[in-house]
N, C-alpha and C positions, 0 to 999 in steps of 0.2 A: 234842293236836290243837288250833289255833287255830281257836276257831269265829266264825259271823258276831258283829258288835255289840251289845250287848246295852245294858243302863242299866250295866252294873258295870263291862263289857269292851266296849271295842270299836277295832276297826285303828288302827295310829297312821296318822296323818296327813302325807304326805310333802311341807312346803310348800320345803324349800329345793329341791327339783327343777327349778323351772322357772326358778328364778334362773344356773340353770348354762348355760352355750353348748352347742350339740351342737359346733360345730365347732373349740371348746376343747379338747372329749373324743375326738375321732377318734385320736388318737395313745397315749391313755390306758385306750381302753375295751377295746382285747384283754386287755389287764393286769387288768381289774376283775372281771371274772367266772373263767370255769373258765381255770386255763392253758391255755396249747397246747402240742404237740407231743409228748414225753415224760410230762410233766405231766399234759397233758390226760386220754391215757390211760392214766394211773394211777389218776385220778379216775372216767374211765369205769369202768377195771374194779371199783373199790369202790364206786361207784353199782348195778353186778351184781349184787355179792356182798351189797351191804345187801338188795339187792330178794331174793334168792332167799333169805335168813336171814330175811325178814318182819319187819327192820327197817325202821320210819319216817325217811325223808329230807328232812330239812328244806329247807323253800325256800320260798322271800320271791314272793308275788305282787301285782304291782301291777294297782290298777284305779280308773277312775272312778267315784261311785257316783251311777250313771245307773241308771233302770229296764232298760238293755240289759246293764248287767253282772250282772244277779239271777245269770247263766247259774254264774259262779264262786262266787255265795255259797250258792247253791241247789249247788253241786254240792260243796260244805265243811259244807252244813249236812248233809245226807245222808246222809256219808260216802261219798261216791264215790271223794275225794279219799283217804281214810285207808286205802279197799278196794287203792288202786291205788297204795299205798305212801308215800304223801306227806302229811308232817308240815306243811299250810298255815298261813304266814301272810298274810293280808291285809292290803294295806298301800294304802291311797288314798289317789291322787294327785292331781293336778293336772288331769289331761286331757291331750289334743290330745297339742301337741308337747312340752310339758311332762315326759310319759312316756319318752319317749326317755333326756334324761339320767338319770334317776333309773336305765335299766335300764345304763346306758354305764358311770356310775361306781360301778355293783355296788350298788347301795339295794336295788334289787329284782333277781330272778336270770329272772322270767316278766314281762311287764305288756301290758295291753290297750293300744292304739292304732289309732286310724284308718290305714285305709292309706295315705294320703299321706302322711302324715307320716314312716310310718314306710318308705317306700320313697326319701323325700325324704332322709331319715338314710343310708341304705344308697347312693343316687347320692354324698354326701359323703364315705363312704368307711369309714362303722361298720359292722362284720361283720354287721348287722341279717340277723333271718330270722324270715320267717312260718312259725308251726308249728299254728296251728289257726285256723277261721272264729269268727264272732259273728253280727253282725247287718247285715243288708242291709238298705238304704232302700227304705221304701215309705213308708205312708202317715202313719207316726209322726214324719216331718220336714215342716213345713211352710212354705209364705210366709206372712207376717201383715204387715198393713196396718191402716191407720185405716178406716175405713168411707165417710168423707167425702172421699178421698188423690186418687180419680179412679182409683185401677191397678185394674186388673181382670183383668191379665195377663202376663206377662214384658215381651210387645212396650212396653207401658205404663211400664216401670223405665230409660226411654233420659231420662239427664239427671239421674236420682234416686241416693238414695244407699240401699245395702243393707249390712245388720250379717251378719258370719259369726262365731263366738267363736276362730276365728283364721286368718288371712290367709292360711298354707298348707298348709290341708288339704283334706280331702275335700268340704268344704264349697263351696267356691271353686269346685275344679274342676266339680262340678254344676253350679253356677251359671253359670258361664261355657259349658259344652256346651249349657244351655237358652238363654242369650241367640244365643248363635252361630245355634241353630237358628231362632229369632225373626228371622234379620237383623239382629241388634246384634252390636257387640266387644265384650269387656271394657272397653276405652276410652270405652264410654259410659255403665257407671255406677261411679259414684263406691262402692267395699267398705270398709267401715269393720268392724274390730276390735273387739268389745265382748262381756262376758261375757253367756252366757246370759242371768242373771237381770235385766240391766240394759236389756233389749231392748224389752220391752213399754213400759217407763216412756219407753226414748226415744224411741219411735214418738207417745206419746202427748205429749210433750213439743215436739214436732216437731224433735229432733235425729236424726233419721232416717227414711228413706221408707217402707222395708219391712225384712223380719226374717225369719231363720233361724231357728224355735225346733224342737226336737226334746221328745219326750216327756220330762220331762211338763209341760215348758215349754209346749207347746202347749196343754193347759188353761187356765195360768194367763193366756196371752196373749189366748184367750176371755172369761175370764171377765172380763179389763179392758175387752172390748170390742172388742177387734181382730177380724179377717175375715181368714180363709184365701182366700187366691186361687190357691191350686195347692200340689203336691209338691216340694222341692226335687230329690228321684231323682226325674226325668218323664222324659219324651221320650229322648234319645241317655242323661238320668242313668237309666233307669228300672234297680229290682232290680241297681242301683251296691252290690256289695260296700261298710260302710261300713266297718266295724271289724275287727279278731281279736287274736289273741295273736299275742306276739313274742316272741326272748329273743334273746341274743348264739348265732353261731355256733361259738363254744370250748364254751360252756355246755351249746348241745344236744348236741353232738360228745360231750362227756364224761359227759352225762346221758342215754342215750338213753331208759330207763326212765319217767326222768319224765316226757320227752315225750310216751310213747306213753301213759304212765299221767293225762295231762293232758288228753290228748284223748279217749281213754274215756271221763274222768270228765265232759268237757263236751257229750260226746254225749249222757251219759245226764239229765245236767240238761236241757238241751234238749229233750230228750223229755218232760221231766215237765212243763215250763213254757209248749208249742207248746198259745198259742189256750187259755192257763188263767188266767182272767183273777183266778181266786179265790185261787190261787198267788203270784200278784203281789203283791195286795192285802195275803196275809198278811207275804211276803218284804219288798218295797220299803220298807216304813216302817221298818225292823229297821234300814237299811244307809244310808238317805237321810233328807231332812226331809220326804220327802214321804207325805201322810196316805193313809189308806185310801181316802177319799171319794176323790181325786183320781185312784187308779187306776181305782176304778169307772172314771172318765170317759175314760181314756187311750187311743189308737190303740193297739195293744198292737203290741210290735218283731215281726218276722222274724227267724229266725236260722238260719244254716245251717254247722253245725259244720267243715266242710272248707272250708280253702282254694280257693275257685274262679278257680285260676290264670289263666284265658283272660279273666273278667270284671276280675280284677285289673288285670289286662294292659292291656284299654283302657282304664283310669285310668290307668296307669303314659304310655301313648300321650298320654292328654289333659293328662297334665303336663306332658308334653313341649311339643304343642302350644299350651300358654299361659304358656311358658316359664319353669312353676316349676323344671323341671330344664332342663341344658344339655344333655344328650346321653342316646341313649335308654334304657334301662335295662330287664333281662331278667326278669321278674318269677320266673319256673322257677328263677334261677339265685339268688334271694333267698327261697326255698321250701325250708325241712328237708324232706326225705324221708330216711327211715331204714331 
């Protein structure tokens, strides 16, 4: 069983991921995971037959390591994962949309991503399917400004420029459903591109107005100085499903096991983790650079282990209506059930 990171061991690191196209991999990513058809379920049946002989089944899971991924490493350290038949490996990646390819050209067989992105994959035409929740926004994503900026408030961000760490995710769409509600477009502020860690420094640099940080960027963007001026899940975003797992639909087709045995095991993490902030403390340093002290300080995530189809839905809606997608898209009809 591959366990969390340690000083001797720890997940490899998946950086070619994000240099691949998703829309390179469309034609390529049925082929990379489980086959289909015949294939497929030949593979289902000996994913069965391993699960009821109390054999371990190997499989590659990708994740970011963000304080909101604890949920998979807390449920590897545990043994949730090992109870429920699966031989984990951890494999961190990139983030955002970055996730996508890594899971299209078979790197990883499970990976975390936002659901924009990954609904944004699945309007393009990759077999993408959501098979369990994560974390929803609340009060662990925030706006950050300079202190002296003048904003005080969304209305305030008309003419300004705002950093998201990528252009079409779940981030954006927030962003855009609070301005909309303010009486702004999109068209009135200028979204810039910029990794997490680069945010605070260019706020205070003045290459940028305001900032998307999430935990536990949100600390660090305090302790340089900056001022929260609101949620980014507020208003039309509030309790915005942000994250879950994904994996190809040949994949889950032929693995039903793991799925169900995935989502057990992240329920139960979940459980252990919900409002433990001593949990964190000890988990997050293990998996990320970030230190104990800093948890102390953290907004700590929401998580909520099932897909919440109908919340999804209206993000899927509000991409529509900010034309990250062209046509609408069925979020039920991109959801494993098994």
């Amino acid at each position: 069983m591959t366990s969390r990171p340690t000083p001797d061991r720890r997940p490899r690191t998946l950086v070619s991921a994000g240099l691949l196209s998703i829309a390179a991999l469309a034609l390529t990513s049925c082929g990379s995971g489980s086959p289909s058809g015949a294939g497929a379920s030949a593979e289902a049946a000996d994913s069965t037959a391993q699960a009821a002989s109390g054999e371990l089944q190997d499989v590659s899971i990708g994740y970011f390591p963000l304080v909101h991924t604890s949920t998979i490493v807390n449920a590897e350290e545990a043994g949730y994962l090992e109870e429920a038949g699966i031989d984990a490996e951890l494999v961190q990646t990139q983030g955002g949309a970055a996730a996508i390819p890594a899971l299209a050209s078979g790197n990883v067989d499970v990976t975390y991503a936002n659901y924009t992105s990954a609904l944004l994959a699945a309007q393009q035409g990759l077999p993408i399917v959501l098979i369990a929740g994560n974390d929803v926004g609340t009060d662990d994503h925030g706006i950050y400004v300079d202190p002296d900026s003048g904003i005080e408030g969304i209305a305030d961000l008309k003419g300004k420029s705002f950093a998201v760490n990528n252009l079409q995710n779940i981030g954006t769409v927030a962003l855009y459903a609070q301005l909309e509600e303010a009486g702004l477009s999109p068209q009135d502020v200028e979204v810039l591109e910029m990794p997490y860690p680069d945010m605070a420094p260019a706020v205070q640099n003045g290459n940028v107005d305001a900032i998307w940080q999430v935990e536990p960027f949100q600390v660090v963007a305090e302790q340089s100085g900056l001022v929260k001026i609101g949620n980014l899940f507020d208003g039309p975003a509030a309790d915005m499903p942000v994250a879950g797992w994904i994996t190809t639909r040949d994949y889950a087709e032929a693995n039903p096991e793991v799925i169900s045995g995935l989502r057990d095991s992240l329920a139960r993490s979940i459980e252990d983790l919900d409002g433990n902030r001593e949990a964190f403390a000890t988990l997050v340093p293990e998996f990320t650079t970030v230190t104990a002290e800093v948890v102390q300080e953290i907004d700590l995530p929401v998580f909520a282990a099932e897909v919440d189809v109908a919340k999804v839905q209206e993000g899927a809606d509000l991409m529509l209506e900010y034309d990250l997608i062209d046509e609408a898209l069925d979020v039920q009809g991109a959801t494993y059930s098994d």
